[in-house]
C-alpha positions in Angstrom: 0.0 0.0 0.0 2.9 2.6 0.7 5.3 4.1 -2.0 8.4 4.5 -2.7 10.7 7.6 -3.6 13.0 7.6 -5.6 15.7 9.9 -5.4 14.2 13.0 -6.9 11.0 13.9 -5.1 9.0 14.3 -8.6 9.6 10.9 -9.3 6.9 8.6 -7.7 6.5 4.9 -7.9 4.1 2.6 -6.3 5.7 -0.2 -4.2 5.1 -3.4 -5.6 1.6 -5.6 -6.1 -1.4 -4.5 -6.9 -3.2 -1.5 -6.1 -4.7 -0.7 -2.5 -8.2 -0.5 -4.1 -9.2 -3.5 -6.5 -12.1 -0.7 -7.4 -11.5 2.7 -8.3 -12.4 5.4 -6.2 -13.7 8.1 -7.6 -14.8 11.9 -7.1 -18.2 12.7 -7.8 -19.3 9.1 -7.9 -23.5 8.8 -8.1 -25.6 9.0 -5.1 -28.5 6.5 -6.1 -31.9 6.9 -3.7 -34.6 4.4 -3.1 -34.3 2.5 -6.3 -37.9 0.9 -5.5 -39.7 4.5 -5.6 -37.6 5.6 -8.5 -38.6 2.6 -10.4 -42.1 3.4 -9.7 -42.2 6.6 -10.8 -40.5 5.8 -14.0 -43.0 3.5 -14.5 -45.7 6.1 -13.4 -44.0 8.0 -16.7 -44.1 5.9 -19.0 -48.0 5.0 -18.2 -48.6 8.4 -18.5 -46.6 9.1 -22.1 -45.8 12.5 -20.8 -42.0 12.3 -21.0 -41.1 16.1 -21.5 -42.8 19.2 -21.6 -42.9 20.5 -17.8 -44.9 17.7 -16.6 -46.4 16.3 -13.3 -42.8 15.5 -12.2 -41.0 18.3 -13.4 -43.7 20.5 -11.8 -43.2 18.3 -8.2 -39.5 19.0 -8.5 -39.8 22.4 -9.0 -42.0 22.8 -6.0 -39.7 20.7 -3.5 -36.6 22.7 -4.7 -38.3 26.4 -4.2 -39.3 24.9 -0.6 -35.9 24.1 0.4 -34.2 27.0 -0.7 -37.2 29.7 0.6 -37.2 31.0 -2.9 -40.9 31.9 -4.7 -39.4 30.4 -8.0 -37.4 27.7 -9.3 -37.0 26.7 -12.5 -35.7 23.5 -13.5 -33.8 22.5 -16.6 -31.8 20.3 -18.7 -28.5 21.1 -16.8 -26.6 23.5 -14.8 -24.5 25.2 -17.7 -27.7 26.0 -19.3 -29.2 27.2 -16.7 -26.2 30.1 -16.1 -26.7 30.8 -20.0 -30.6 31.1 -19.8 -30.4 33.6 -16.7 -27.2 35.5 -17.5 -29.2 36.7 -20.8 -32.8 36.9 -18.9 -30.4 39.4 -16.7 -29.2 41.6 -19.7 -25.5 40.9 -19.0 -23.4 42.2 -22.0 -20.0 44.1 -22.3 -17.7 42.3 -19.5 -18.7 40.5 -16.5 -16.6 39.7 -13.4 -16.0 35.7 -12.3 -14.1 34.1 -10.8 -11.1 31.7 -12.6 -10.8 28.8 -9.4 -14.3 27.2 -10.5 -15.2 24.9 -13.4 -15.1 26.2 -16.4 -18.5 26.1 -17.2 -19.1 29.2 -15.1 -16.8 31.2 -17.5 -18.2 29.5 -21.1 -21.8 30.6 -20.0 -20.4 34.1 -20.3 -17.9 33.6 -24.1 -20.6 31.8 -25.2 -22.9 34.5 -25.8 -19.5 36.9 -26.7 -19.6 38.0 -22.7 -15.7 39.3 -21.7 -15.6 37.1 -18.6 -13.0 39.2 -16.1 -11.3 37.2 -14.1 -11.4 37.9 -10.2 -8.6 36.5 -7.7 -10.3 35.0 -4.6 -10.1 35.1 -1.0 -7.1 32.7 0.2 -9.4 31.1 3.3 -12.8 30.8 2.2 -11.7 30.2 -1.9 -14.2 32.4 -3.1 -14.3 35.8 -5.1 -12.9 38.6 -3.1 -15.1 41.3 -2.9 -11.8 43.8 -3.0 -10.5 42.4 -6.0 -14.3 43.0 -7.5 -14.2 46.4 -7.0 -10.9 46.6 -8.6 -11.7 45.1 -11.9 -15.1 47.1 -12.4 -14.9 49.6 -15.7 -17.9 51.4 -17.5 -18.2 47.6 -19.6 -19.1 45.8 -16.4 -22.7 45.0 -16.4 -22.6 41.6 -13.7 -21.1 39.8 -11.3 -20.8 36.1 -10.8 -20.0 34.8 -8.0 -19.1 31.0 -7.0 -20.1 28.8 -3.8 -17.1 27.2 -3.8 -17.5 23.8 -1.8 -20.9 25.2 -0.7 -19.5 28.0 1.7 -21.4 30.9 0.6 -19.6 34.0 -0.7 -19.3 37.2 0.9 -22.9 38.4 -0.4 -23.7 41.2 1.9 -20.2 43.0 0.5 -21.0 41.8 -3.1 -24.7 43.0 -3.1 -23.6 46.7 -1.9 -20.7 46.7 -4.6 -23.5 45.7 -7.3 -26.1 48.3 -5.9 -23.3 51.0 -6.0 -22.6 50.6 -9.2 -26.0 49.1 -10.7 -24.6 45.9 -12.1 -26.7 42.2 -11.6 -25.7 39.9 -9.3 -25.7 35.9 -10.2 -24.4 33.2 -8.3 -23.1 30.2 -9.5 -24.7 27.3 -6.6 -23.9 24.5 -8.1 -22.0 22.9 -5.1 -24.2 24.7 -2.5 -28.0 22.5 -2.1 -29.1 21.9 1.0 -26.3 24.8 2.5 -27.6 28.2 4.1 -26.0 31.7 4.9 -26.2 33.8 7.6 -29.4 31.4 8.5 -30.9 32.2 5.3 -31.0 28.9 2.9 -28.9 29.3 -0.6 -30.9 29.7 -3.6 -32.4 33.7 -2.3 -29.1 35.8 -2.4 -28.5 38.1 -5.8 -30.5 38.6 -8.6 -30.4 34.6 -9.1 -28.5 31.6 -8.2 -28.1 28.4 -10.1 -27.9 24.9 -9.0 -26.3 21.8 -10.4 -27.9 18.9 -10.5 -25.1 16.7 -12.2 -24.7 12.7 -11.7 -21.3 14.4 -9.5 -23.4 16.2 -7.4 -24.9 14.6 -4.5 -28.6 15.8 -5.2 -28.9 14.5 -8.7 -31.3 13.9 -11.6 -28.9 12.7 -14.1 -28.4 15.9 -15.7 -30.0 18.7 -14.7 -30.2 22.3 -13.0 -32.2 24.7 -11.7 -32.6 28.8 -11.6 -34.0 30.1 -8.3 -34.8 33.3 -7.9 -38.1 35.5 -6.0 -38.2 37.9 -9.0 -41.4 37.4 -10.6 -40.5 39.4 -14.0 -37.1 37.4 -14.2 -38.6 34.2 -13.4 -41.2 34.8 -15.8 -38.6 35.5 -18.4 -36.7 32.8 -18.0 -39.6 30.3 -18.1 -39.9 31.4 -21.9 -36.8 31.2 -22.8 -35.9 27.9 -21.8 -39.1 26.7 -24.0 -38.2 28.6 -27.4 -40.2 31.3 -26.6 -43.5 29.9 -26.2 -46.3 32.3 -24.1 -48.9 29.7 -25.2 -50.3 27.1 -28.3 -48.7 28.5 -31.4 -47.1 31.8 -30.0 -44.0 32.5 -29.7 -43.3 36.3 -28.5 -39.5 36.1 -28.0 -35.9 34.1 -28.6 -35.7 30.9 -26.5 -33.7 27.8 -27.0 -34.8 24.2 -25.5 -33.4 24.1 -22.2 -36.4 22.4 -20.8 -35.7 18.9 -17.9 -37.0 16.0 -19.3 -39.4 13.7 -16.3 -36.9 11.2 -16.2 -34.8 13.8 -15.0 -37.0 14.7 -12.5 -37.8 11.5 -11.4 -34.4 10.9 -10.0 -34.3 14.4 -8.8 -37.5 14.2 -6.7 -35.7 10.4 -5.3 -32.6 11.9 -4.4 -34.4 14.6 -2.5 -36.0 12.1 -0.5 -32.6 10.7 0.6 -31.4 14.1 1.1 -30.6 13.8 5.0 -29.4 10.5 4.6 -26.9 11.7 1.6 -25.5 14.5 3.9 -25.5 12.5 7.0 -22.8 10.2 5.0 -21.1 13.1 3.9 -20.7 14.4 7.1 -19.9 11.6 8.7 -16.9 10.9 5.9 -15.6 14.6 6.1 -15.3 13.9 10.0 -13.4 10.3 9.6 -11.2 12.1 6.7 -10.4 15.2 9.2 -9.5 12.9 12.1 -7.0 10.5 10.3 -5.2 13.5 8.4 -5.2 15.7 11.2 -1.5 14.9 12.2 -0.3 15.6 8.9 1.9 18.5 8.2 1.5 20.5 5.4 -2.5 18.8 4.9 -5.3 21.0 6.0 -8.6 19.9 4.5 -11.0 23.4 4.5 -13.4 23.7 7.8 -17.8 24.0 7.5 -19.2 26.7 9.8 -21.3 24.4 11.9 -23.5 27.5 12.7 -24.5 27.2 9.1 -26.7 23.9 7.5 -23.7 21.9 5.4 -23.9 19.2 3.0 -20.5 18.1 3.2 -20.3 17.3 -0.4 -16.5 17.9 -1.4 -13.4 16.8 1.2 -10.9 19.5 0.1 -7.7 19.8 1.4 -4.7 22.1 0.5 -1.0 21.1 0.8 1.8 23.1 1.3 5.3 22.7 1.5 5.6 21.2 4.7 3.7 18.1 3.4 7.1 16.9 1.9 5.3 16.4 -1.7 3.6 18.2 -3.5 -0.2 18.0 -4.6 0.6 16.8 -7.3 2.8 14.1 -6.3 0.2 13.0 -4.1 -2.8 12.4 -7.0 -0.1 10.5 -9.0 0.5 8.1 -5.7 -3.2 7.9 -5.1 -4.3 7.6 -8.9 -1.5 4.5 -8.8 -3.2 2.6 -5.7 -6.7 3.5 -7.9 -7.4 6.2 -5.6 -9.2 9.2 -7.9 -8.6 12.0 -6.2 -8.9 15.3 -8.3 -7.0 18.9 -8.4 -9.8 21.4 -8.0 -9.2 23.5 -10.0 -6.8 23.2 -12.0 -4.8 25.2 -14.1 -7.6 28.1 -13.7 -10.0 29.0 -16.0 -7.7 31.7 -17.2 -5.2 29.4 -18.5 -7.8 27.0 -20.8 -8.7 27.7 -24.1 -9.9 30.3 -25.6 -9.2 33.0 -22.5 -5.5 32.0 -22.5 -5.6 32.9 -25.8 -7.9 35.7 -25.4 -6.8 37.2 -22.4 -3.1 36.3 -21.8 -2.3 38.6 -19.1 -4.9 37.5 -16.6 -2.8 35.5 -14.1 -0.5 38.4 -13.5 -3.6 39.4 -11.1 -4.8 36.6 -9.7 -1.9 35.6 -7.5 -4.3 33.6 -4.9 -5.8 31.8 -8.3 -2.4 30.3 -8.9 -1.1 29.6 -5.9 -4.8 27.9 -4.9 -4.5 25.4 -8.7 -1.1 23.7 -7.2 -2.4 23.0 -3.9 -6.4 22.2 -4.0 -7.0 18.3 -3.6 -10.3 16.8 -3.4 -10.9 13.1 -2.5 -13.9 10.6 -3.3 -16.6 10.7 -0.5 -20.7 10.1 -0.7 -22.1 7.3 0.0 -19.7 5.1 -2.3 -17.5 5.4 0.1 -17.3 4.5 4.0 -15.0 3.9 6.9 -13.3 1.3 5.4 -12.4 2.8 2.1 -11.9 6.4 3.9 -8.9 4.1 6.5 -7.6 3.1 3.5 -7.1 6.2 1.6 -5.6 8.4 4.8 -3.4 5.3 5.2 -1.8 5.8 1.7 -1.6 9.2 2.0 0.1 8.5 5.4 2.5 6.5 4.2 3.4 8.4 1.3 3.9 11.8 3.4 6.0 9.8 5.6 8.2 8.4 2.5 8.6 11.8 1.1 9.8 13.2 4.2 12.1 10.6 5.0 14.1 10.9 1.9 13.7 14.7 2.2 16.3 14.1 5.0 18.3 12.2 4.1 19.0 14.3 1.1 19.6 16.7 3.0 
């Protein structure tokens, strides 16, 4: 199960035999519900030959969704990525808007995909989302939005965020992909800015396949965006704007409205994993996974650590041990948005200002948890990482 170093530190091998894991673990691995009541309502589907088209489960999901994050209107669709493109237009953002570059890309093509400058915002070193100071910074008479990023559901700094928007007149979206189920200051996520948008990916731990969801209390906005997403359509046979087809199909729903029902039995696992993770690396130098405000409701979905130098290896060393013993841990994320195609191209100075952004790509770690995983598996992983961290730093002495 350990490793062994070779005499550079960038130059990993596993030691001997077969991997620690005969099955991969992975990142983002499914969460499946009560496969009896999806199967029924799949079933309840097909009887009822409505398979698209905002039907009875579509509706129910909706409903549940709005409920749990205190918001008069949620609107579901066919995915997360859609869902940012959908509302960003239903918004009016043109010209340049500000985002964040340490989250998935997605956040920044549902800007250049509808020929929005995204401006890339450094983020705050602790909490790993967009620093309001660096906001103000980057705003110029092009700015029309801001998009900010749950990162690992900790909530961003709204209250400074929505008086930087309000000063200067600009909307407010924030991308909540990673944040269902979490809540800020007491208040649920899903009611903060103009909008926020949820993921409902097969990576995320509330899932319907693929799907997502705009939330937002604005009637007009929500009314917009309900046309939109289904080509336009106010009614049979008219059509009084531009829409796309960004509708969620039942199916979709189906396993949406299941997972919900598991929902305190998915973050219960969660919790329970980030706890077992925290106590067996807790002794590691140089390994600091990121802390929940208990105050606030968590769901636990992402272990994250960051390592330093003190570790002995580097982050990266570390995913090549762990990937070798099948281990899937991912670097979140990595390089940046700013250094992927077409902003490194486009915008090739970027990372000169977004010192936190870099150092945060080489040291971000996330490792598989849901409920996939449990005690056992969780022993295991912290024991390679262990042993590997005690490897590196032994031949760290001895060279001296």
């Amino acid at each position: 199960m350990c490793v062994q170093l070779k005499s550079s530190l960038s130059d990993l091998a596993v030691f001997g035999g077969a991997p620690a894991f005969e099955q991969p673990l992975h990142v983002g691995r499914p969460n499946i519900g009560d496969r009896s009541r999806l199967r029924a309502r799949f079933e309840e589907i097909l009887d009822s030959r409505w398979l698209t088209n905002a039907g009875r489960q579509v509706q129910e999901f909706e409903e549940r969704i709005a409920v749990l994050s205190g918001t008069r209107h949620c609107i579901a669709v066919c995915n997360g990525t859609i869902a940012l493109e959908l509302v960003i237009r239903a918004l009016g953002m043109t010209g340049e808007v500000i985002v964040p570059s340490f989250t998935f890309v997605a956040t920044a093509h549902a800007l250049q995909w509808q020929q929005i400058r995204p401006v890339f915002c450094d983020v705050d070193e602790k909490t790993h989302n967009i620093s309001p100071d660096c906001v103000e910074k980057l705003i110029t008479p092009e700015t029309t939005g801001i998009i900010g990023v749950h990162l690992w559901g900790r909530a961003c700094d709204t209250e400074a965020l929505d008086v930087i928007a309000r000063r200067h007149r600009l909307a407010v979206l924030y991308d909540a992909s990673h944040a269902v189920a979490c809540s800020h200051g007491g208040k649920m996520i899903g009611g903060f800015g103009d909008a926020e948008v949820f993921s409902f990916h097969a990576t995320k731990f509330v899932n319907s396949f693929e799907g997502g969801a705009i939330l937002t209390s604005n009637d007009e906005l929500a009314k917009k965006v309900r046309l939109m997403k289904n080509f336009g359509f106010a009614g049979y046979d008219n059509v009084i704007g531009i829409g796309t087809n960004g509708k969620m199909s039942e199916i979709s729903a189906a396993m949406g409205i299941t997972s919900l029902e598991s929902l305190d039995d998915f973050i219960s696992r969660n919790r329970a994993n980030y706890q077992l993770y925290r106590e067996r690396l807790s002794r590691i130098g140089g390994l600091r996974l990121i802390e929940y405000d208990n105050r606030e409701r968590q769901n636990f979905q992402y272990i994250v650590a960051e390592i330093d130098d003190r570790c002995g290896l580097s982050r990266d060393q570390l995913v090549k041990v762990l990937h070798a013993e099948n281990i899937y841990a991912r670097r979140y994320f990595y390089p940046g948005c700013h250094l992927m195609e077409p902003y490194r191209t486009l915008y090739p100075g970027a990372g000169k200002e977004l010192p936190v952004t870099e150092k945060l790509t080489h040291r971000v770690i996330a490792f598989p948890t849901g409920t996939a995983v449990g005690a056992a598996e969780i022993e295991g992983i912290c024991g390679v990482i262990s042993c590997a961290v005690h490897h590196a730093k032994t031949v760290a002495e001895k060279l001296g």
